[in-house]
C-alpha positions as CSV (number, residue, x, y, z in Angstrom):
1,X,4.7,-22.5,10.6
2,X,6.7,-19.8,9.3
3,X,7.5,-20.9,5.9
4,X,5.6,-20.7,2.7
5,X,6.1,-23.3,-0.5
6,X,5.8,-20.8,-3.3
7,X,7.3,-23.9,-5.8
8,X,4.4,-25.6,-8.2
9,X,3.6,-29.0,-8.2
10,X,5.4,-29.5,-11.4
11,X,8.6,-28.5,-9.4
12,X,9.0,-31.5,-7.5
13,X,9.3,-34.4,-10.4
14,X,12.5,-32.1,-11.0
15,X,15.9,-32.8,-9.1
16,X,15.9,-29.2,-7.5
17,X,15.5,-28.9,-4.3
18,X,11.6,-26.7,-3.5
19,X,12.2,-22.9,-2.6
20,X,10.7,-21.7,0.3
21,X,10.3,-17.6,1.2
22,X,9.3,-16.6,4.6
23,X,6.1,-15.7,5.1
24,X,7.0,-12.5,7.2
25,X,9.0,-11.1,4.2
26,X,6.4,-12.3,1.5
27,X,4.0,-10.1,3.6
28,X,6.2,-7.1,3.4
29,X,6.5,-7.9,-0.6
30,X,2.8,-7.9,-0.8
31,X,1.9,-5.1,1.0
32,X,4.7,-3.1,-1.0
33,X,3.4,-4.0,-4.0
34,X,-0.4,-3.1,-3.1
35,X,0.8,0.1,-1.8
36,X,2.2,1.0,-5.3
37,X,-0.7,-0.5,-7.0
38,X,-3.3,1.6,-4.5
39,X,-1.1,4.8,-5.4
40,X,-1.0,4.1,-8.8
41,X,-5.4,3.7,-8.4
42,X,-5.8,6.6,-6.9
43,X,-3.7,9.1,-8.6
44,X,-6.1,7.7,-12.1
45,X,-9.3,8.2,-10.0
46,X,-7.6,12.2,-9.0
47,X,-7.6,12.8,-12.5
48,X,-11.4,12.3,-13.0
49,X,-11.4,15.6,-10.8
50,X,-14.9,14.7,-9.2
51,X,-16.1,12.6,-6.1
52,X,-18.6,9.9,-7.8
53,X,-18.0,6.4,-7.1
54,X,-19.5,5.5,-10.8
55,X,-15.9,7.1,-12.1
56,X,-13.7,5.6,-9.1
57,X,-15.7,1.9,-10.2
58,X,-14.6,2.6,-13.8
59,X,-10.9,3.5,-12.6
60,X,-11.2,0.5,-10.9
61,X,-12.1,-1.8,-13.6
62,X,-10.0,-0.5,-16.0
63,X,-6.9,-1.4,-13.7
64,X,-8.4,-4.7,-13.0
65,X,-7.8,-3.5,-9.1
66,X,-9.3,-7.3,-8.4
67,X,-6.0,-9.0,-9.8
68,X,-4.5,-8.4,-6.2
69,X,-6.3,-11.6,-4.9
70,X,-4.5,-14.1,-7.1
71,X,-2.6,-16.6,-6.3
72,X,-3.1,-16.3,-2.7
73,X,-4.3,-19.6,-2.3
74,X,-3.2,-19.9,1.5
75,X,-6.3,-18.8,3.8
76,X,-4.2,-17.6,6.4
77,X,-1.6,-15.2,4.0
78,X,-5.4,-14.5,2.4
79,X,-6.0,-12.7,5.7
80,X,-3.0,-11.5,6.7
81,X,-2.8,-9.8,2.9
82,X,-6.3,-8.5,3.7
83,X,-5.7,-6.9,6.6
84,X,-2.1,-5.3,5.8
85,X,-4.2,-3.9,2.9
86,X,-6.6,-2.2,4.8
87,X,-4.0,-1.4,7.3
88,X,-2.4,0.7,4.1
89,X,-5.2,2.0,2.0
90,X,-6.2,4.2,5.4
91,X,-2.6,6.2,5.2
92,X,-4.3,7.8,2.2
93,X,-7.2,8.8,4.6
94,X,-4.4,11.6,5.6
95,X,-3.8,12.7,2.4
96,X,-4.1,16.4,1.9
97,X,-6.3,16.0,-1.1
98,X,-9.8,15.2,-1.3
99,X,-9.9,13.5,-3.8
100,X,-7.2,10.9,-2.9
101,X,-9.3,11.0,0.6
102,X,-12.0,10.0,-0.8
103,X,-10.3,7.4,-3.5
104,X,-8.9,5.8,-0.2
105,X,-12.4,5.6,1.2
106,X,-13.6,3.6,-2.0
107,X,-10.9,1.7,-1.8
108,X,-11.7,0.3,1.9
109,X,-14.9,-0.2,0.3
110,X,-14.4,-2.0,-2.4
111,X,-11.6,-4.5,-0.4
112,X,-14.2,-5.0,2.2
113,X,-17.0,-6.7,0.1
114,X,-14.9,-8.1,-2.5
115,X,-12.7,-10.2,-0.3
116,X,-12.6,-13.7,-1.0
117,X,-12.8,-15.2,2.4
118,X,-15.6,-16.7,4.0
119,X,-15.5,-15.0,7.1
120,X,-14.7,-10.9,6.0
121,X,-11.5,-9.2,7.7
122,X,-12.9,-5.9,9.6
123,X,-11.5,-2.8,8.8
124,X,-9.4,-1.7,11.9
125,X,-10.2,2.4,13.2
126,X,-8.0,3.8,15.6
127,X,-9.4,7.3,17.2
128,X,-7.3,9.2,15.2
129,X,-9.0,7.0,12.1
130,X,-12.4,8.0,13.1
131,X,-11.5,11.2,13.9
132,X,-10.1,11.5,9.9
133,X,-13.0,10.0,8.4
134,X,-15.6,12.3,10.6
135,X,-13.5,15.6,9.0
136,X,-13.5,13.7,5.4
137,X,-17.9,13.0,5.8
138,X,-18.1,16.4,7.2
139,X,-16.8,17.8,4.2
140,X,-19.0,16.1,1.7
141,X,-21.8,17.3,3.5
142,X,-21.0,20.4,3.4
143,X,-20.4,20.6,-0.3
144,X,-24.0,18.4,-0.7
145,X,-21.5,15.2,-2.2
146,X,-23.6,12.5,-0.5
147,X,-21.8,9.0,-2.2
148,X,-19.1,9.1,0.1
149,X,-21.7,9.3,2.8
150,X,-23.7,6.6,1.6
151,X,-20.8,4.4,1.4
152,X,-19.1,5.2,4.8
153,X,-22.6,4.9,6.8
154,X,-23.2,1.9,4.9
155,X,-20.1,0.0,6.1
156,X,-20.8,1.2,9.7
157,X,-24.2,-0.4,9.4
158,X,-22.3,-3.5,7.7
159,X,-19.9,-3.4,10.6
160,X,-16.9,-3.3,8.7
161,X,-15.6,-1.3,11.2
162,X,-13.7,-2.4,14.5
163,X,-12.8,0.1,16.4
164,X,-9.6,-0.2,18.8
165,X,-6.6,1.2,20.2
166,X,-3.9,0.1,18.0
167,X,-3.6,-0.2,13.7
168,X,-2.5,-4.1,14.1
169,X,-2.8,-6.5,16.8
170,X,-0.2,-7.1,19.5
171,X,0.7,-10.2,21.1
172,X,3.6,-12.2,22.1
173,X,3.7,-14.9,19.4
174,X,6.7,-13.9,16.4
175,X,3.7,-13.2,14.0
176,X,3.1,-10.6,15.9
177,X,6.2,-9.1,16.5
178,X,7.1,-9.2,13.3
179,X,3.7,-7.4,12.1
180,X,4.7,-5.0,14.6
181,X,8.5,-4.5,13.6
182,X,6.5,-4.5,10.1
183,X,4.4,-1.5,10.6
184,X,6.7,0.7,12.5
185,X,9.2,0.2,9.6
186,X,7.0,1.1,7.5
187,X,8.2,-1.2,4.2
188,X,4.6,-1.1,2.5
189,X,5.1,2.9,2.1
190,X,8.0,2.7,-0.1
191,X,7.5,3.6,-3.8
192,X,9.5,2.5,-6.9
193,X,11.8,5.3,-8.5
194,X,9.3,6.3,-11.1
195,X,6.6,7.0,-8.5
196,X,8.7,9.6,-6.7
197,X,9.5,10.8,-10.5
198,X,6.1,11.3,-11.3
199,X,5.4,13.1,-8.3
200,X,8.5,15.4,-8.3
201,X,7.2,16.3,-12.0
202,X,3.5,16.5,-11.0
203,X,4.4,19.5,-8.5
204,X,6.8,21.1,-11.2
205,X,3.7,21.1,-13.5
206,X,0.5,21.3,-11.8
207,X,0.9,22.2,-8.2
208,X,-0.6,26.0,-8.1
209,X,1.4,26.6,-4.4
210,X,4.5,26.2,-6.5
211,X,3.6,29.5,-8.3
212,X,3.0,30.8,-4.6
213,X,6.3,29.9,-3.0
214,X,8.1,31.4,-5.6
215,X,6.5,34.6,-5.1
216,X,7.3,34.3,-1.6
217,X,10.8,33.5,-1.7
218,X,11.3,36.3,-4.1
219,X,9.7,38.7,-1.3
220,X,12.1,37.6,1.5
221,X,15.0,37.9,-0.6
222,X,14.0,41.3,-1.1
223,X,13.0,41.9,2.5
224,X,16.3,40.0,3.7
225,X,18.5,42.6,1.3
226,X,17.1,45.4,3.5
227,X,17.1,43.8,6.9
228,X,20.2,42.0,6.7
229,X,22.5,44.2,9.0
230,X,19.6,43.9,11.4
231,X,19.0,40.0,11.2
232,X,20.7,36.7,10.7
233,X,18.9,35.7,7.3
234,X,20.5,32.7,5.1
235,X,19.9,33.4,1.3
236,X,17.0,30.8,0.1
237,X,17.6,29.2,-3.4
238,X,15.2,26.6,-2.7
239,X,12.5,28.1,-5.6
240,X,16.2,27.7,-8.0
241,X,17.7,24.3,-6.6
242,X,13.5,22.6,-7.4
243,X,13.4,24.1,-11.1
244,X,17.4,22.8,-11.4
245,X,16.5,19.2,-10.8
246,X,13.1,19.7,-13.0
247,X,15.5,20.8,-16.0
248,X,18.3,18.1,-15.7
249,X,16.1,15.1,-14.6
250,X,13.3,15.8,-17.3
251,X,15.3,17.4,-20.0
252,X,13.4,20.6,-20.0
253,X,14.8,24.5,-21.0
254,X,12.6,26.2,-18.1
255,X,12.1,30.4,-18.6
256,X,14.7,32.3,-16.7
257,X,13.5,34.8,-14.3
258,X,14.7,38.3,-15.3
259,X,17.2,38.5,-12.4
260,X,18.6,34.9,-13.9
261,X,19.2,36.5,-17.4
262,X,20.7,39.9,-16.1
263,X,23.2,37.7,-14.1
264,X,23.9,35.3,-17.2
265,X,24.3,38.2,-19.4
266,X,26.6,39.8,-16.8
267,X,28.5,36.9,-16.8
268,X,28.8,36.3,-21.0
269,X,29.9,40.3,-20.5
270,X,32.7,39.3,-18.5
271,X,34.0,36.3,-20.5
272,X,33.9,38.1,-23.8
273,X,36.2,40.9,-22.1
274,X,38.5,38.3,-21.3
275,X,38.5,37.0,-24.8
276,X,39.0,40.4,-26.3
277,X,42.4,40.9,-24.0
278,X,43.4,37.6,-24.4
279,X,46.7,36.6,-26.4
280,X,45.6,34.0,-29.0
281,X,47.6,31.1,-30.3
282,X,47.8,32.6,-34.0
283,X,49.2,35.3,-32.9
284,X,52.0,34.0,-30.5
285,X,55.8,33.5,-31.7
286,X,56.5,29.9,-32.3
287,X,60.2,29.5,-31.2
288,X,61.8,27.7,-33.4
289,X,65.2,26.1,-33.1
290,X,66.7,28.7,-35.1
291,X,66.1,31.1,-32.2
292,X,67.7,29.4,-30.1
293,X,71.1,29.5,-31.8
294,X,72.0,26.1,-30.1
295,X,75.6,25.1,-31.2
296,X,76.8,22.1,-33.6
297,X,77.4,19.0,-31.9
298,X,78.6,17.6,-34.9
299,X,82.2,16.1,-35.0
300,X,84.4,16.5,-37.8
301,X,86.2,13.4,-39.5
């Protein structure tokens, strides 16, 4: 079967005839949308700025994260939902942030036991999972953060885990394939236009290696003046082209740097010159036809 009747009883005493949406493409519609929603989660549980799974249970409540199980009243899409959320709650795991790290974590926590299916989905670990999660423990024994511990040894006691080669299953039947074709597309990672917004503004405003870069870049502009008979060097605006965008797309007047304002001022300089040699229109010679001394072209009677 590779269709899915999405229409409500109530549909059929009408004269229309029932929709039907294939199941491979309600997959990828779900699986996008828990993405965004899983994003959205952990970004919330960032902003609590500590590692306690009593906030990330709050964050969770709050967004009513359990909502993603309705109306999935098919046991089969129930599973296949299940497992393409794991399958995308662990691409956080290799997020550069702690904090979304360990959100993600949570997260494969709190789909595990909260699944409503008799017999639970296991979480699927690759090497390169395992491998992740080992760095992501590691570091929260280090810093003496043990509720991330509790929870991830708990779940391998559980056996939520199964370990294995690949993130999905392969075999020959088009489910399959199309899980497959699914995965390496990657359709669940895409986020709407606000997401990539927010993010773009997050790093204009918050991101303290922005500060760093353009400190850098203002360093090899200055080394790349000196050196540049010696070497090929290609002049980097990058630092100018990011805080461009940030002004347009969020309507915001950033601070020039004092290089900016010497060439503006420069510039205002030159156009003021022009305007003091220019010729204006109050001061030109209308021609009039007077001037011109055209001859009559009047005939006499």
């Amino acid at each position: 079967m590779t269709d899915v009747d999405i229409t409500s009883p109530d549909d059929f005493s009408s004269s229309k005839k029932p929709q039907r949406l294939n199941i491979h493409h309600l997959d990828a519609k779900l699986a996008a949308g828990f993405h965004s929603d899983c994003e959205n989660l952990l970004q919330k549980f960032k902003k609590c700025q500590n590692y306690s799974y009593t906030s990330f249970a709050q964050v969770w409540r709050e967004s009513c994260f359990l909502g993603i199980f309705k109306g999935l009243n098919n046991i089969l899409t129930m599973k296949t939902f299940v497992e393409n959320a794991f399958f995308n709650a662990k691409k956080f795991l290799y997020s550069p942030d702690l904090y979304i790290q360990t959100g993600a974590l949570y997260v494969l926590y709190g789909l595990y036991y909260k699944q409503p299916i008799n017999k639970w989905v296991k979480v699927r670990l690759t090497q390169a999972d395992v491998d992740q999660l080992k760095e992501i423990i590691d570091t929260h024994k280090e810093n003496r953060c043990f509720e991330p511990v509790f929870i991830y040894y708990k779940m391998r006691l559980d056996g939520a885990f199964q370990y294995c080669a690949l993130p999905l299953p392969l075999g020959l039947e088009p489910k399959f394939l199309k899980r497959v074709d699914f995965a390496k597309n990657e359709i669940a990672s895409r986020s709407s236009c606000d997401s990539v917004l927010n993010k773009f503004k997050t790093l204009m405003e918050e991101d303290p290696d922005l500060v760093q870069f353009d400190e850098t870049d203002e360093e090899y502009q200055k080394l790349s003046q000196k050196y540049k008979d010696q070497l090929f060097i290609f002049p980097s605006q990058l630092g100018a082209h990011l805080k461009k965008a940030y002004s347009e797309t969020f309507h915001v007047q950033l601070e020039e740097s004092p290089q900016t304002q010497a060439k503006h001022i420069t510039l205002l300089k030159a156009k003021a010159t022009e305007a003091a040699n220019a010729t204006y229109r109050g001061d030109r010679k209308v021609v009039t036809a007077i001037d011109l001394q055209t001859p009559s072209t009047s005939f006499n009677s």
